[in-house]
MIDOSE-1310 file (N, C-alpha, C; in nm, 2 decimals, decimal comma, always signed):
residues 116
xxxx	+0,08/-0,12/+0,00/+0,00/+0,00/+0,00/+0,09/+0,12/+0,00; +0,07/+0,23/-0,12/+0,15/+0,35/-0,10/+0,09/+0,46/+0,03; +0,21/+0,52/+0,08/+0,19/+0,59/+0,16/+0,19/+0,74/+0,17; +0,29/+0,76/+0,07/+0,33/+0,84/-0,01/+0,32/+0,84/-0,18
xxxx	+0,39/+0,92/-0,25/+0,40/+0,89/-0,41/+0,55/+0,83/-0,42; +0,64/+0,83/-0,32/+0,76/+0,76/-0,33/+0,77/+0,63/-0,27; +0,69/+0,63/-0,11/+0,70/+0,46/-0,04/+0,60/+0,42/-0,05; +0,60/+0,31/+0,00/+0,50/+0,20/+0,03/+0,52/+0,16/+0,20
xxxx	+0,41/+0,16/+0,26/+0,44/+0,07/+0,41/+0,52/-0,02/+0,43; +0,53/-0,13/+0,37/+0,63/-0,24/+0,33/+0,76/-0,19/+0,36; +0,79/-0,10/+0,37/+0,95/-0,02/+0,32/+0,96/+0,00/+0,46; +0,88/+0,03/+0,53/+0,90/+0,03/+0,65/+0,86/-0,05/+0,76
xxxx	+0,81/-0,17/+0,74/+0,75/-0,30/+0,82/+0,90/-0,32/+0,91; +0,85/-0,39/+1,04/+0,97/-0,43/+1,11/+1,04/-0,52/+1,03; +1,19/-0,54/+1,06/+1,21/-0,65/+1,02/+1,21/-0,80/+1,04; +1,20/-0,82/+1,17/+1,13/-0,95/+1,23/+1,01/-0,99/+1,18
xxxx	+0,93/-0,94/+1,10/+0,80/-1,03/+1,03/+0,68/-1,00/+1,16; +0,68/-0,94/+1,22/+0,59/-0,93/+1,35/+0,50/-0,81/+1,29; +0,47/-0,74/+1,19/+0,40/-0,67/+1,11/+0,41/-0,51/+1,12; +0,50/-0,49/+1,26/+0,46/-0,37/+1,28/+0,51/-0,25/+1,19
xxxx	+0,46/-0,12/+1,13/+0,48/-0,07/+0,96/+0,37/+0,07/+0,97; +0,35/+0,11/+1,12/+0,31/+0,27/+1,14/+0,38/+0,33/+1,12; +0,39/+0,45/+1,01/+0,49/+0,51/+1,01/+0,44/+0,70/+1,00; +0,49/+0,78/+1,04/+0,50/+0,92/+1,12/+0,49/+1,00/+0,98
xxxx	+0,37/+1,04/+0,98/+0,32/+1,16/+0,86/+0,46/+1,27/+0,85; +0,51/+1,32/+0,90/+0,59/+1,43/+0,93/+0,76/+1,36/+0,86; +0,74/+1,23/+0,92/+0,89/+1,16/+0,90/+0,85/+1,09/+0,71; +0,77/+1,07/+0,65/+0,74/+1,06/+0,50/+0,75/+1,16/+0,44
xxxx	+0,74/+1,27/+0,51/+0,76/+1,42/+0,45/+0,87/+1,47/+0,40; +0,96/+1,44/+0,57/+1,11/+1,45/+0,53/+1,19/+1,34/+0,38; +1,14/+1,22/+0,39/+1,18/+1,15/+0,34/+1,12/+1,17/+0,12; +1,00/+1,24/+0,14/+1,02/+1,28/-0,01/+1,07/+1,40/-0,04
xxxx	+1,11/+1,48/+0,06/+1,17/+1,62/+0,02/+1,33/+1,51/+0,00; +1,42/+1,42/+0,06/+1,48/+1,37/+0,02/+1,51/+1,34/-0,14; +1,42/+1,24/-0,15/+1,37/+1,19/-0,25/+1,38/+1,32/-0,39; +1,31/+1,41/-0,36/+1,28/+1,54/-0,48/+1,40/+1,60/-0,48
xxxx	+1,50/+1,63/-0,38/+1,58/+1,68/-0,39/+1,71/+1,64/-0,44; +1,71/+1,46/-0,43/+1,85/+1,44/-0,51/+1,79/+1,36/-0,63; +1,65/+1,41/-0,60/+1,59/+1,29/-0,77/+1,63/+1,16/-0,80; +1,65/+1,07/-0,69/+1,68/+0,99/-0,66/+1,60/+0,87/-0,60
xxxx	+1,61/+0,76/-0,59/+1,55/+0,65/-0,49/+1,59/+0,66/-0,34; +1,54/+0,65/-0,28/+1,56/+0,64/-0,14/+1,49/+0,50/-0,08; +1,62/+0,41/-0,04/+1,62/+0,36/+0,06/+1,60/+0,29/+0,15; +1,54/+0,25/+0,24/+1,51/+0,20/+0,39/+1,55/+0,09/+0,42
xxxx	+1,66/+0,13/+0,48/+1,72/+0,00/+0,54/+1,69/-0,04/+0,69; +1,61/+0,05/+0,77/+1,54/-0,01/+0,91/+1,43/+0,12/+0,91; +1,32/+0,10/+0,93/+1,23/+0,15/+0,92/+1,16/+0,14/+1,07; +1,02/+0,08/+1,10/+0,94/+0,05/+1,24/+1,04/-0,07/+1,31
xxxx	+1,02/-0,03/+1,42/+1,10/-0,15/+1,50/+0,99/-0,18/+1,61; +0,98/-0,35/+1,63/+0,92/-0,32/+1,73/+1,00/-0,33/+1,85; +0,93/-0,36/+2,02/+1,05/-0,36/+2,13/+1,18/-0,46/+2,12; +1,14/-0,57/+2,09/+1,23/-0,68/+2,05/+1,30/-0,70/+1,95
xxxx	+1,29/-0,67/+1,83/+1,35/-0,63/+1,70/+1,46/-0,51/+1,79; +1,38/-0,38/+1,79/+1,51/-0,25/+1,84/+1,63/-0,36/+1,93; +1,54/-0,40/+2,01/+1,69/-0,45/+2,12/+1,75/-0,58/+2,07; +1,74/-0,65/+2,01/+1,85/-0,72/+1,97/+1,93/-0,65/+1,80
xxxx	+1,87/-0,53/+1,77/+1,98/-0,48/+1,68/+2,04/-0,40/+1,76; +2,05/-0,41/+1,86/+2,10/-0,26/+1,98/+2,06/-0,18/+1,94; +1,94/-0,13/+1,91/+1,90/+0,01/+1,92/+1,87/+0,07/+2,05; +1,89/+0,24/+2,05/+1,86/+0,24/+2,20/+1,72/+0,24/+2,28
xxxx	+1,71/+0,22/+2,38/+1,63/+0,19/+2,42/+1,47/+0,27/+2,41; +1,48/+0,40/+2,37/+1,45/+0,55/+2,37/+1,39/+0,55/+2,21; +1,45/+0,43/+2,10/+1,46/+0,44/+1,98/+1,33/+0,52/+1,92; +1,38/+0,62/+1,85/+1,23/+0,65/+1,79/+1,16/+0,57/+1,65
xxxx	+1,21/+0,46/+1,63/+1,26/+0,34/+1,53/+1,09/+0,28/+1,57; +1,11/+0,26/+1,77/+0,99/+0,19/+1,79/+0,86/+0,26/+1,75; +0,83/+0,41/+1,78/+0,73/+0,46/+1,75/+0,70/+0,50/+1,63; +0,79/+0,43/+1,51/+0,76/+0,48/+1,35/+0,78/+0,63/+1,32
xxxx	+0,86/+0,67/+1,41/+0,91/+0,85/+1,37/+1,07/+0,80/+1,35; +1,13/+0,72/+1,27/+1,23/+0,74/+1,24/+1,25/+0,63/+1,16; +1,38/+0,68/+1,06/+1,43/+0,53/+0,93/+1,56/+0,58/+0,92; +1,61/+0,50/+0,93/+1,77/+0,46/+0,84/+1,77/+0,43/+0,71
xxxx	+1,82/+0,52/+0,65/+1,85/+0,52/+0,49/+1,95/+0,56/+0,43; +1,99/+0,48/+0,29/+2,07/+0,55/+0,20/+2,00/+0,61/+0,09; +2,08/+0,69/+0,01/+2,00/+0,74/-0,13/+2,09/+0,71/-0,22; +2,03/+0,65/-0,37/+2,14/+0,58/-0,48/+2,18/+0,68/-0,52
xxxx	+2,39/+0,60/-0,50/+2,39/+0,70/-0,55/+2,48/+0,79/-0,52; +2,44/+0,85/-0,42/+2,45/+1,01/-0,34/+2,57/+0,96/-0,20; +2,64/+1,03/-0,14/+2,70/+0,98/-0,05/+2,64/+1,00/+0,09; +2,62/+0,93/+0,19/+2,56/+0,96/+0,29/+2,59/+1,12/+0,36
xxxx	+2,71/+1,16/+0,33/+2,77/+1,29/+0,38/+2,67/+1,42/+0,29; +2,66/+1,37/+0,17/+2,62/+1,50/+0,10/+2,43/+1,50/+0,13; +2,36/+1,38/+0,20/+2,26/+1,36/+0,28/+2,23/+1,42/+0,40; +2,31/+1,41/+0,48/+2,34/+1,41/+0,59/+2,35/+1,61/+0,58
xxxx	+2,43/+1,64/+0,52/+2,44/+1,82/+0,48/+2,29/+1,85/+0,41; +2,26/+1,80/+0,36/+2,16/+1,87/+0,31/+2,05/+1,87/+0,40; +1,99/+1,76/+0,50/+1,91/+1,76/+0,59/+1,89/+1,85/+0,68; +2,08/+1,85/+0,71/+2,10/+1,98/+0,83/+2,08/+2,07/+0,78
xxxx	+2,04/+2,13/+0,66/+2,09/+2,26/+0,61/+1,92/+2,31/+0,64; +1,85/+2,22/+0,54/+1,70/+2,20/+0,55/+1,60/+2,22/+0,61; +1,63/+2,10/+0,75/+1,54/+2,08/+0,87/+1,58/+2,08/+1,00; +1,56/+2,17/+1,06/+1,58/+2,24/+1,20/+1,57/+2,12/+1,29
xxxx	+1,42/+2,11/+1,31/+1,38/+2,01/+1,44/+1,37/+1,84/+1,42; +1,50/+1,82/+1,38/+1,49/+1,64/+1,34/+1,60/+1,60/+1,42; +1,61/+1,49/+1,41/+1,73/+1,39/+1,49/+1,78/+1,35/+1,36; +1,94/+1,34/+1,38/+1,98/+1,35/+1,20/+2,13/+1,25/+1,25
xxxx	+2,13/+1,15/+1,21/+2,28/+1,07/+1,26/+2,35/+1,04/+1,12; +2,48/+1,07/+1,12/+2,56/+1,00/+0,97/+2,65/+0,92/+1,01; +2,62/+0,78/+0,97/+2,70/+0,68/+0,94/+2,77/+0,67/+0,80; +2,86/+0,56/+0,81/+2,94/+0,57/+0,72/+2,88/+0,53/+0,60
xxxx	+2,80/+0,49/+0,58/+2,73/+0,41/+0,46/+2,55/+0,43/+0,43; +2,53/+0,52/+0,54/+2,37/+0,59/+0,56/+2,31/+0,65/+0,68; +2,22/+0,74/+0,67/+2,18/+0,80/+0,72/+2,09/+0,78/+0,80; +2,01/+0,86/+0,93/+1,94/+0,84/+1,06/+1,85/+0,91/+1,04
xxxx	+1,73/+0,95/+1,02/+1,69/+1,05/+1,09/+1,54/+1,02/+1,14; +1,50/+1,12/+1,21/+1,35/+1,10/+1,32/+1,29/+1,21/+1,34; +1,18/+1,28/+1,34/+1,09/+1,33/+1,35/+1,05/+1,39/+1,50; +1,20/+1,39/+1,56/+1,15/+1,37/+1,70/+1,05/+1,55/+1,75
xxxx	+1,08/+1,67/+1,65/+1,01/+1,78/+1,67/+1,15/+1,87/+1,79; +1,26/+1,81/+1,79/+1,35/+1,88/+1,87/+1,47/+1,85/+1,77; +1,58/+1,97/+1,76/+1,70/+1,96/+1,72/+1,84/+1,83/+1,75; +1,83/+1,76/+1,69/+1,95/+1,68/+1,75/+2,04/+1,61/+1,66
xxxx	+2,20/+1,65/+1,69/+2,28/+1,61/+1,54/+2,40/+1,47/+1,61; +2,43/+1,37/+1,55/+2,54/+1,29/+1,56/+2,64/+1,20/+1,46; +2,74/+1,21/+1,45/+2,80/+1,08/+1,39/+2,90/+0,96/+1,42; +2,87/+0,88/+1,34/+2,91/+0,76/+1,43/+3,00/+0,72/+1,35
């Protein structure tokens, strides 16, 4: 089922098969202004988590992963760094992490930056 004109739920279903795939009006927003902006595919490499899924990928415990306001993604393509800049440049009140090979971010409605 599309959720957007770029994802589908699916894209964001836990990955344990336990169905959970709520995902955060505000956080699909971010993610096609992504999308429009490198004209690009985007993505999702961890989407909804549920409690059990987060904790055995070590997510923290706080994850906003569980409540479907946040995804890990790459964009084809594009380097996670020139992602990672453009989001901060962008969007003020998100949780924004850059790893080496993709990006964090969450919807959490407060400023927060990290890399790992």
């Amino acid at each position: 089922m599309k959720i957007s004109p770029h994802f589908s739920r699916s894209e964001f279903a836990c990955q344990c098969g336990c169905g959970w795939d709520t995902v955060d009006h505000e956080l699909i927003e971010i993610l096609e202004d992504v999308r429009f902006h490198f004209n690009a595919p985007v993505i999702i490499t961890s989407g909804c988590r549920c409690e059990a899924h987060n904790s055995s990928v070590g997510g923290a415990k706080d994850s906003y992963h569980i409540n479907g306001r946040a995804a890990d993604f790459k964009v084809k393509d594009v380097h996670p760094d020139d992602v990672y800049e453009y989001l901060d440049f962008r969007w003020d009140n998100i949780g924004l992490g850059l790893y080496k090979t993709w990006v964090h971010v969450d919807s959490r409605g407060t400023k927060a930056r990290w890399s790992k």
